[in-house]
C-alpha atoms as one frame of an Amber mdcrd trajectory, in Angstrom:
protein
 -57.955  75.814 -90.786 -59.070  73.406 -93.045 -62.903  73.542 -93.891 -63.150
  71.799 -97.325 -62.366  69.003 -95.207 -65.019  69.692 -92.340 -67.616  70.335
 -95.185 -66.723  66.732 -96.778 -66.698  64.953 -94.224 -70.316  66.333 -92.945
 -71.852  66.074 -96.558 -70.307  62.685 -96.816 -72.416  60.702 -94.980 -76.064
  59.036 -94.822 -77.233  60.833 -92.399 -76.542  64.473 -93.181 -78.113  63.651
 -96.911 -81.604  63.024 -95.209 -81.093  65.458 -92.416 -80.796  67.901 -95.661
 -82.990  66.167 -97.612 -85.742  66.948 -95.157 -84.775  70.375 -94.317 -85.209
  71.001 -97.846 -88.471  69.503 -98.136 -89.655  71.378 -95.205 -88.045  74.860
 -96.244 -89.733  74.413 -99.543 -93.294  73.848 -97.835 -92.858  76.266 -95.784
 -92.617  78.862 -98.265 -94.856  77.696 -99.855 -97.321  77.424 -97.310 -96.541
  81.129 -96.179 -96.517  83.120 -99.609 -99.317  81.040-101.430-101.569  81.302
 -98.658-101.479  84.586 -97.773-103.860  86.172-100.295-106.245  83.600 -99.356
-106.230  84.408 -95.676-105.086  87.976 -95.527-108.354  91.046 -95.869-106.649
  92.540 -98.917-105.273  89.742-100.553-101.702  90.802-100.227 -98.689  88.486
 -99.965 -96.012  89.940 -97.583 -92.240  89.096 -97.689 -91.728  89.484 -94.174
 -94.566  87.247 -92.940 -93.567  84.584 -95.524 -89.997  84.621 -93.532 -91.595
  84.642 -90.372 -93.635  81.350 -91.482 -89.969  79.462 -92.442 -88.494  81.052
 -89.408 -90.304  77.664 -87.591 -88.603  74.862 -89.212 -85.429  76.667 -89.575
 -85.609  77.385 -85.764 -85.273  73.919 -85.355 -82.595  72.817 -88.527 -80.107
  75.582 -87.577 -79.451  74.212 -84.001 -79.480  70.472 -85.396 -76.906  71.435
 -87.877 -74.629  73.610 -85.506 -74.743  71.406 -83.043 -73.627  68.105 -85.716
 -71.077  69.962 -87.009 -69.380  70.790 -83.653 -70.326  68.207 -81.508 -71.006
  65.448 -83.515 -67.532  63.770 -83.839 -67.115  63.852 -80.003 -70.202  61.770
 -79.879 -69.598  58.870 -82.680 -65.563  59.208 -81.173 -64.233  59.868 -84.697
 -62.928  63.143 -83.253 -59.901  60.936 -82.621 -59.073  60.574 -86.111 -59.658
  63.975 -87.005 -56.953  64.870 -84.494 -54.416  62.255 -85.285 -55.047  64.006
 -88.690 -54.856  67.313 -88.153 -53.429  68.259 -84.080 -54.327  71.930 -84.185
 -57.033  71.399 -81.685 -58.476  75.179 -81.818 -57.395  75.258 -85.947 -59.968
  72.655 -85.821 -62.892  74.042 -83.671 -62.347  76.944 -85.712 -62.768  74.939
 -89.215 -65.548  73.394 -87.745 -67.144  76.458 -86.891 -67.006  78.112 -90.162
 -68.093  75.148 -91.523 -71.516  75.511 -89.445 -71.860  79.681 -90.181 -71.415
  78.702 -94.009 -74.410  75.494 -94.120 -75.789  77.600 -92.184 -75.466  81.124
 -93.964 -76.286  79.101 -97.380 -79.423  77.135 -96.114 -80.994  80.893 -94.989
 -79.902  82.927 -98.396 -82.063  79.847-100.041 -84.782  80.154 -97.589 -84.915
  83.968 -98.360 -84.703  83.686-102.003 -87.609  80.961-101.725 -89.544  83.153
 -99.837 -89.629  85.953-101.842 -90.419  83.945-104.736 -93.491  82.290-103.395
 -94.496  85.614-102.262 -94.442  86.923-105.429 -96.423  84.413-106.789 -99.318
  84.157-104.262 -99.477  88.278-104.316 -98.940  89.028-107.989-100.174  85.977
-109.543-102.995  84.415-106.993-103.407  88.101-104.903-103.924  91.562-105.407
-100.077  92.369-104.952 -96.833  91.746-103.348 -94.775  93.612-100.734 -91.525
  92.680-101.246 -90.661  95.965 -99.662 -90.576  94.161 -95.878 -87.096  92.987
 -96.945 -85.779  95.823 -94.165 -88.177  94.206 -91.471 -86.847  90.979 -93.025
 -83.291  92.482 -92.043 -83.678  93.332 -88.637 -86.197  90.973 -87.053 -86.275
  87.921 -88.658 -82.473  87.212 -89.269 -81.685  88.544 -85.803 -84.060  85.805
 -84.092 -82.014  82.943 -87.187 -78.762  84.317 -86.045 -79.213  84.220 -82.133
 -80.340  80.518 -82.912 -76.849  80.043 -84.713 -74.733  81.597 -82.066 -76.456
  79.905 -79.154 -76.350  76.503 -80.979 -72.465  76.553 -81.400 -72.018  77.735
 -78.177 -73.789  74.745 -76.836 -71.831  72.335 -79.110 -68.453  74.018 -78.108
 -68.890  73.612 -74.200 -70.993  70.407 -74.050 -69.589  68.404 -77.237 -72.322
  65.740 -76.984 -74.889  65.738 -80.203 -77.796  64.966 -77.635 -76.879  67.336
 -74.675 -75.765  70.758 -77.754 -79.544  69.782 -79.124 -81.507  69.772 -75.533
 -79.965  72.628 -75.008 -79.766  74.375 -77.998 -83.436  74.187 -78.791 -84.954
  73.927 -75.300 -84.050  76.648 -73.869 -85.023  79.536 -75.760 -88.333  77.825
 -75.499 -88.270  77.748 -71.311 -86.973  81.671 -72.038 -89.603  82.489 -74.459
 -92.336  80.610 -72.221 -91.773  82.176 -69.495 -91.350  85.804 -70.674 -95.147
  85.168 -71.985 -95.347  84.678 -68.672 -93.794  87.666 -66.835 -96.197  89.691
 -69.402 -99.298  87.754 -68.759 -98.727  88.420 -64.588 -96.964  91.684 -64.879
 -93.985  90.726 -63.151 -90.955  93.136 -63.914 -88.793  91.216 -61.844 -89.126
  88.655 -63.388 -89.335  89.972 -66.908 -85.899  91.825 -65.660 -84.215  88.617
 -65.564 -85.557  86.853 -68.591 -83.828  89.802 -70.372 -80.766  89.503 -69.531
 -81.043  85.593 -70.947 -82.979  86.344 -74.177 -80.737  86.707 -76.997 -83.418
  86.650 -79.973 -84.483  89.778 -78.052 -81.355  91.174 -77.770 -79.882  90.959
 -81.117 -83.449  92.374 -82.919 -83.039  95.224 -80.383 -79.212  95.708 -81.543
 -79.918  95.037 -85.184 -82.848  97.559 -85.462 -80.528 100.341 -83.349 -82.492
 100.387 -80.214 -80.067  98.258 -78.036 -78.474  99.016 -74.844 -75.886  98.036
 -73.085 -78.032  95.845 -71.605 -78.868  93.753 -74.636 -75.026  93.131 -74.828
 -75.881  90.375 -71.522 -77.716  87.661 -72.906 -74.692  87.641 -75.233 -71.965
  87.456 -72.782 -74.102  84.944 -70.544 -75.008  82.611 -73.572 -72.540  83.109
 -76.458 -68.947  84.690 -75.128 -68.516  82.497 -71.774 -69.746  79.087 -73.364
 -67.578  79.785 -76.096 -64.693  80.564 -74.125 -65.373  77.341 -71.379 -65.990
  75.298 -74.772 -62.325  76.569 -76.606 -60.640  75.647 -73.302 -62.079  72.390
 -72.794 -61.664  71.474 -76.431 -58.100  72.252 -76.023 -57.673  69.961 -72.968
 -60.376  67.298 -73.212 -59.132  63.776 -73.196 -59.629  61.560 -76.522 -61.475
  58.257 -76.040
């Protein structure tokens, strides 16, 4: 595996600089706009790490799918997937590069976002507030990176089995949305059927259950139906797909 070259060649272009460009911009907001705020809206004029996260948890809902999906897909859609094999024929050494490639922008772009966060929140609570609670970092753990990470996992399991930039993103972002709609939904009509199935397809709900220690084996579904068998229709159609 080779993922230098996957990370130059993603870095190395136009559009990835403003893709990252704005991500930046809207990460940096974002924290801003969640730990400077705070005192000013909260009753005792605290600033709270974990809300801060929650806050940048919206933009980087949307960036993390956008940049999984690019980084796996993306070549299948402008065709220059074909040089990259003529290059380098290890089809799955090369799905694999490309996926570490995505875990590490990814993995980076988050540690940043945290370490922003945590800032900001400092300042609005111990500068512009009565105080800080930087001691949410363990809610910060197990809810908030859970719900980042599902988005990660789904998102490269949509670029693996669709490899198409436009199809990975509809599908990558819009459907947690239809799952998270319509488990408001089962709760607002008090459906249990319903909310039944929407479990076993809701991974953000699955790994916080799993990463705070309350999982079943029932939380290990959405994973097999959304991560495990895209992935594994995704490797073998990566392996056989015809170039051009």
């Amino acid at each position: 595996m080779r993922p230098d070259i996957d990370l130059r060649s993603f870095f190395d272009t136009r559009g990835t600089a403003i893709l990252l460009t704005l991500s930046l911009l809207a990460v940096v907001g974002f924290a801003a706009l969640g730990g400077l705020i705070q005192p000013v809206v909260m009753p005792d004029g605290t600033s709270d790490l974990e809300l801060t996260v929650f806050v940048l948890s919206l933009p980087l809902s949307l960036i993390i799918p956008v940049l999984a999906v690019l980084i796996t897909a993306g070549e299948w859609s402008d065709r220059s997937i074909q040089n990259t094999l003529l290059q380098r024929p290890g089809r799955t050494a090369v799905l694999g590069s490309k996926v570490l490639t995505a875990v590490v922008v990814v993995a980076v772009l988050v540690a940043l976002s945290v370490g922003l966060a945590a800032v900001t929140t400092w300042i609005g609570g111990e500068v512009l507030g009565e105080g800080a609670i930087l001691a949410s970092i363990d809610g910060v753990m197990t809810t908030q990176l859970p719900v980042l990470g599902a988005a990660l996992l789904f998102s490269l399991a949509m670029g693996i089995v669709l490899q198409s930039t436009v199809l990975g993103l509809v599908a990558a972002i819009g459907l947690p949305v239809v799952v998270s709609t319509a488990g408001t939904i089962a709760m607002a009509v008090g459906s249990q059927g319903l909310a039944d199935v929407i479990r076993a397809v809701d991974l953000q709900s699955a790994l916080v259950a799993l990463a705070s220690g309350e999982g079943t084996a029932l939380e290990l579904v959405p994973l097999l139906l959304l991560v495990a068998v895209p992935t594994a229709l995704g490797v073998q159609r990566w392996r056989v797909r015809e170039v051009g």
